[in-house]
C-alpha positions as CSV (number, residue, x, y, z in Angstrom):
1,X,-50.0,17.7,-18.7
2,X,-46.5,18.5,-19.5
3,X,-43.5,16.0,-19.7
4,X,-41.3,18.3,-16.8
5,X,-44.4,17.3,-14.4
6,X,-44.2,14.3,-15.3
7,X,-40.3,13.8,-15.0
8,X,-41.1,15.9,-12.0
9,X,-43.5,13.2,-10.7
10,X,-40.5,10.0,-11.4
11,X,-37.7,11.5,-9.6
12,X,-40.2,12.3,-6.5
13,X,-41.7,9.0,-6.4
14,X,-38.7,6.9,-7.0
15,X,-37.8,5.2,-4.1
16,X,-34.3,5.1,-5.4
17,X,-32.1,7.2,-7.6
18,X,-34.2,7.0,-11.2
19,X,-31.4,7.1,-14.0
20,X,-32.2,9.2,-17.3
21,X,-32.8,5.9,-19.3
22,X,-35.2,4.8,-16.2
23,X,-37.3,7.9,-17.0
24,X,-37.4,7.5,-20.3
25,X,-38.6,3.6,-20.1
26,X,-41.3,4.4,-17.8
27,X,-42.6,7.8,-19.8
28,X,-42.7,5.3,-22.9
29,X,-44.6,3.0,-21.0
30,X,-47.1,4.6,-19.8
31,X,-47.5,6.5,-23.1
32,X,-49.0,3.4,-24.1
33,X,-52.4,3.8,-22.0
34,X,-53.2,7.6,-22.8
35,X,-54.1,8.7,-26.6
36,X,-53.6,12.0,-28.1
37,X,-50.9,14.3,-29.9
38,X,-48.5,14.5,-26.3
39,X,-49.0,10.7,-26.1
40,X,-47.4,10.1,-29.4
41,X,-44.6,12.0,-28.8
42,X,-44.2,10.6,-25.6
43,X,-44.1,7.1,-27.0
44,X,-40.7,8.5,-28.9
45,X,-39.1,10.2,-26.6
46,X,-35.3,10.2,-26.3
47,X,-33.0,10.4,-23.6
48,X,-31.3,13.9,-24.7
49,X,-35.2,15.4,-24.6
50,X,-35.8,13.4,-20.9
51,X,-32.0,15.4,-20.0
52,X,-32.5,18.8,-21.4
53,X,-36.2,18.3,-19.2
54,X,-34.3,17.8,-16.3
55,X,-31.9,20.4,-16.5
56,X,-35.1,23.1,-16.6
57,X,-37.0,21.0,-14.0
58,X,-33.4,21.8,-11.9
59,X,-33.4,25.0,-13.0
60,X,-37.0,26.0,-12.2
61,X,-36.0,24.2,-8.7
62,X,-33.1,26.5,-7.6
63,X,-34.7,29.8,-9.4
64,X,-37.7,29.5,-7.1
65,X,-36.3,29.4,-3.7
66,X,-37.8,25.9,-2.3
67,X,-36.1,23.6,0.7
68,X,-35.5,20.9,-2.3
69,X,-33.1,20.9,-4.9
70,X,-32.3,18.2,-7.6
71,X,-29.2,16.6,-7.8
72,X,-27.1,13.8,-9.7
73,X,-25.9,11.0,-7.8
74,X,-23.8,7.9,-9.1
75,X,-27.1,5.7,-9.6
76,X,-29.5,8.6,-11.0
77,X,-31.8,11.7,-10.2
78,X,-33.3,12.6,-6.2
79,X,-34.1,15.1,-4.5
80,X,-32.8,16.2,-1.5
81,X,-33.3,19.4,1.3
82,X,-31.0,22.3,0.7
83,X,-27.9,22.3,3.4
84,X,-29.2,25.3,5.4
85,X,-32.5,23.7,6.5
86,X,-30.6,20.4,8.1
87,X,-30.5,21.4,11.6
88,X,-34.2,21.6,11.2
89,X,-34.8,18.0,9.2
90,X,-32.1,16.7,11.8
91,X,-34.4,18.4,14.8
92,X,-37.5,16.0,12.9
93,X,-35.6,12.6,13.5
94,X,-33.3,13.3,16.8
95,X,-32.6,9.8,17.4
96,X,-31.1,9.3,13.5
97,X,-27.5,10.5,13.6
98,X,-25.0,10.4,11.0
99,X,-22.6,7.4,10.9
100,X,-18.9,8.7,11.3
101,X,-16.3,6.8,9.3
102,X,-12.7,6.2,11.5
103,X,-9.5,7.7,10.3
104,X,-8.2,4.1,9.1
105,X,-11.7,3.7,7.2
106,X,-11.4,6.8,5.5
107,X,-7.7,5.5,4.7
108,X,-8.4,2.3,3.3
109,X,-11.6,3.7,1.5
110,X,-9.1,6.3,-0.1
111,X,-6.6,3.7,-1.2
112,X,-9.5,1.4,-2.8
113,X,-11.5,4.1,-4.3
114,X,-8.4,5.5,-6.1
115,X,-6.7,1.9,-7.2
116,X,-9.7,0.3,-7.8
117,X,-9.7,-3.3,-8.3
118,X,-7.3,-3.5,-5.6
119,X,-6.2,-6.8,-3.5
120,X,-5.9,-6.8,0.4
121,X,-2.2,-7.4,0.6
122,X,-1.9,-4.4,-2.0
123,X,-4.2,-2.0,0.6
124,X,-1.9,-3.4,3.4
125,X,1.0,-2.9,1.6
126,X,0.3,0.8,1.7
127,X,-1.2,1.4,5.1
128,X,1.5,-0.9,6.4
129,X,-1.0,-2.5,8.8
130,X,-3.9,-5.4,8.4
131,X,-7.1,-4.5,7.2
132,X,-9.3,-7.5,7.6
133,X,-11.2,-5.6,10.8
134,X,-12.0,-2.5,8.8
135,X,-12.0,-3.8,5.4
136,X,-15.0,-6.3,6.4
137,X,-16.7,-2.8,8.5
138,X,-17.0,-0.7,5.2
139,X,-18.3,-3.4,2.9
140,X,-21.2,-4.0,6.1
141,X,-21.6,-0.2,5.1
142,X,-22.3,-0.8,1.8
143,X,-19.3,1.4,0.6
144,X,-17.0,-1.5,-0.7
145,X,-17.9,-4.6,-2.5
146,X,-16.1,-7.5,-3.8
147,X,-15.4,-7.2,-7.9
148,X,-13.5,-10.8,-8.5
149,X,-10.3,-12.0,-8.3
150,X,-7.0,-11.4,-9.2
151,X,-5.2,-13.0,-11.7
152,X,-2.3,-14.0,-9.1
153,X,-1.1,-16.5,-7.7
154,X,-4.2,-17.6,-4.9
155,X,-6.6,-16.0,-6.9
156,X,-7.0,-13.4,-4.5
157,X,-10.2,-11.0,-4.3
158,X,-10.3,-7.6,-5.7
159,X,-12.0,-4.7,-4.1
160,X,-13.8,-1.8,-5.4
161,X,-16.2,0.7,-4.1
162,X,-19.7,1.0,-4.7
163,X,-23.0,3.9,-5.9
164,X,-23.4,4.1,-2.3
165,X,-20.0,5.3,-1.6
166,X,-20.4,7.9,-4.5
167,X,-23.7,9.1,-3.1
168,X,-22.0,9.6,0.9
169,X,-18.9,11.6,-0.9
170,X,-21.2,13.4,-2.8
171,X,-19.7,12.3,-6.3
172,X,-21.0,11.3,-9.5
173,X,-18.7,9.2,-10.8
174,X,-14.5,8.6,-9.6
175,X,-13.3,10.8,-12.0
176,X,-14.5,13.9,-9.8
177,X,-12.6,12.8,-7.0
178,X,-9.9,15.0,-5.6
179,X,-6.8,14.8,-7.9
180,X,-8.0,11.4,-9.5
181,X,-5.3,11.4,-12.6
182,X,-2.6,12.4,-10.7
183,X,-2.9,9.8,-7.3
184,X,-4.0,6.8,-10.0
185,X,-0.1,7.3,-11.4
186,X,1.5,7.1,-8.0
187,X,3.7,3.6,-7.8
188,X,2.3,2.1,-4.4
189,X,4.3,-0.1,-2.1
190,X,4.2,-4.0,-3.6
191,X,2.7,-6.7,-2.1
192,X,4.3,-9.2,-3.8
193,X,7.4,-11.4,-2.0
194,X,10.1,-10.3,-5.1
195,X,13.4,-12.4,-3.9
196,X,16.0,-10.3,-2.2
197,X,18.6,-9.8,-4.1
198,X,22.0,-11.3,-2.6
199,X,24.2,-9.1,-0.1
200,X,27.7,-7.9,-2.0
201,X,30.9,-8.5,0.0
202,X,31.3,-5.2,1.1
203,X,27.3,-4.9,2.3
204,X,28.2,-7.9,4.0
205,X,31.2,-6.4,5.6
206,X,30.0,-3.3,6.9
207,X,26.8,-5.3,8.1
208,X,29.3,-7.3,10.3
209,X,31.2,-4.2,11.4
210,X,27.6,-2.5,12.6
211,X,26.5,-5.3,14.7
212,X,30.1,-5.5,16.3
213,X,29.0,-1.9,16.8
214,X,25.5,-2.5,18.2
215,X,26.2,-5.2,20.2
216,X,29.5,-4.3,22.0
217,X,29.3,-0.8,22.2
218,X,32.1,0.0,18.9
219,X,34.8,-1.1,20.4
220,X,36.2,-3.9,18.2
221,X,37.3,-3.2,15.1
222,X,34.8,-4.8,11.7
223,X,35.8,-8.2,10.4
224,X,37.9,-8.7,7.6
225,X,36.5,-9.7,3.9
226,X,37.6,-12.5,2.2
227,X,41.1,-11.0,0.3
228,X,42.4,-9.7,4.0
229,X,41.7,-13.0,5.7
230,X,43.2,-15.0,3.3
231,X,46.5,-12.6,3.0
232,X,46.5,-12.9,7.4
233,X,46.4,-16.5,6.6
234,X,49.2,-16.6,4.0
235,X,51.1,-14.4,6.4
236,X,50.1,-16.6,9.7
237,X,52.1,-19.5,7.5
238,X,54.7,-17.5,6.5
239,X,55.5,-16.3,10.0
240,X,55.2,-19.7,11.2
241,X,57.9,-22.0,8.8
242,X,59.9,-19.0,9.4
243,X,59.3,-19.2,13.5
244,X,60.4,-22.9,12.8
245,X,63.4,-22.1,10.7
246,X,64.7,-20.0,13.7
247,X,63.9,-22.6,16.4
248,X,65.5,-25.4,14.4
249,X,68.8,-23.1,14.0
250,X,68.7,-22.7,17.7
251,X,68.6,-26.0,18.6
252,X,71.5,-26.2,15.9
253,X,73.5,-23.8,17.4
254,X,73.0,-25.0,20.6
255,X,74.1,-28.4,19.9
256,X,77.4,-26.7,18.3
257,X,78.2,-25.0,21.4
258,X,77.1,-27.9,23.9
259,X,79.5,-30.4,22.0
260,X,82.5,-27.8,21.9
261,X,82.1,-27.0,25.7
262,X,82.0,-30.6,26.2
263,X,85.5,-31.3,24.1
264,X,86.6,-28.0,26.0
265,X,85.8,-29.8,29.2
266,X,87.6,-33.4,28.0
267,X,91.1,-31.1,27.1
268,X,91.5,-29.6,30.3
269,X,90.9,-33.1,32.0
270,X,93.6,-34.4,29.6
271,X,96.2,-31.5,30.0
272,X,98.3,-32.2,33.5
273,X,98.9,-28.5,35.3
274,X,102.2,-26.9,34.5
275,X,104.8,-28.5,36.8
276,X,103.4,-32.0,37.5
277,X,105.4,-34.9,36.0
């Protein structure tokens, strides 16, 4: 009996992805009921001797040509067909069909799997839409679980993906995801309600002059700011005591004239015609 049957024998018989530290529990274990010089070592054995045996027992896998290959997954070692003898494992089972993930799954899964703990408002605040629908269909999937809570105001809950979402992408871990350093340093849209900061005079004027715009077609001309309507003001006054200056001198001059037509009037009464007595 050698120890790559034997590791052989795990992985096979596993009905879950077996980790390295899995094998080497369960080859110390039962090292415990079987005696000899392989027994003892057994009993010992490390995790770098139970890795270097897989690597051969993968090896002696892909060197020999079979339907099975071993691979790595995010929870531990399987094995699995080759990818050229699917249409024939797919032919076994005809009524099992592949689950297809919807563009705005694959979206919100991108979002959570690179930024990772993640809130919902955050993953909204990037796709610009809610997520409660699709967000509550991948974690029913298995592909997103809930990791605790924020430490925000609420408490809201983070989000995170899962093993199983490694094993359906095909990845062992997040850092062999496309372009992982680079999209985990890409600021994202914030979800938090910052305060606005107050409009300037001049935003406020050329707001005004846009809606004029909008709303009656640009034909009036924008509002004044502040400074101009108070200078019309000043002016409006100005013009105003001055327009009453003017009046009051015309009634002035009026009066003149009215009380020298009258006297003019009163002479010519008083003055007999040339000739009378």
């Amino acid at each position: 009996m050698h120890l790559i049957n034997i590791v052989e024998a795990l992985i096979f018989a596993a009905p879950e992805p077996i980790s390295t530290p899995e094998i080497v529990k369960a080859v110390r274990r039962a090292a415990e009921e079987h005696e000899g010089e392989e027994a003892t070592e057994w009993r010992k054995v490390s995790e770098s001797t139970i890795a270097q045996t897989i690597d051969e027992l993968g090896e002696l896998f892909a060197e020999s040509g079979r339907a099975m290959q071993l691979v790595e997954g995010a929870s531990g070692w399987r094995f699995v067909t080759r990818p050229e003898f699917a249409d024939f494992v797919r032919a076994l089972i005809p009524g099992m069909r592949p689950e297809r993930l919807s563009p705005p799954a694959l979206e919100t899964l991108a979002i959570i799997a690179y930024r990772q703990p993640i809130t919902k408002a955050d993953i909204e605040a990037v796709r610009g839409v809610a997520v409660d629908g699709v967000l509550q269909k991948v974690i029913e999937r298995g592909l997103v679980k809930i990791g605790g809570r924020a430490d925000l105001p609420g408490r809201p809950l983070l989000y995170e993906t899962t093993d199983l979402f490694l094993e359906h992408f095909g990845v062992r871990n997040l850092e062999e995801l496309p372009n992982a350093s680079e999209l985990r340093n890409v600021p994202l849209p914030s979800a938090k309600g910052d305060a606005p900061e107050e409009p300037k005079e001049e935003q406020l004027r050329l707001a005004d002059a846009k809606g004029r715009e909008l709303g009656q077609g640009g034909d009036d001309e924008p509002s004044p700011g502040p400074e101009a309507t108070a200078e019309v003001e000043e002016e409006t006054e100005d013009s105003e005591a001055l327009a009453e200056e003017v009046v009051d001198e015309q009634v002035e001059d009026s009066g003149s004239e009215s009380d020298t037509a009258v006297d003019s009037d009163a002479e010519e009464e008083e003055t007999p015609p040339i000739g009378e007595p």
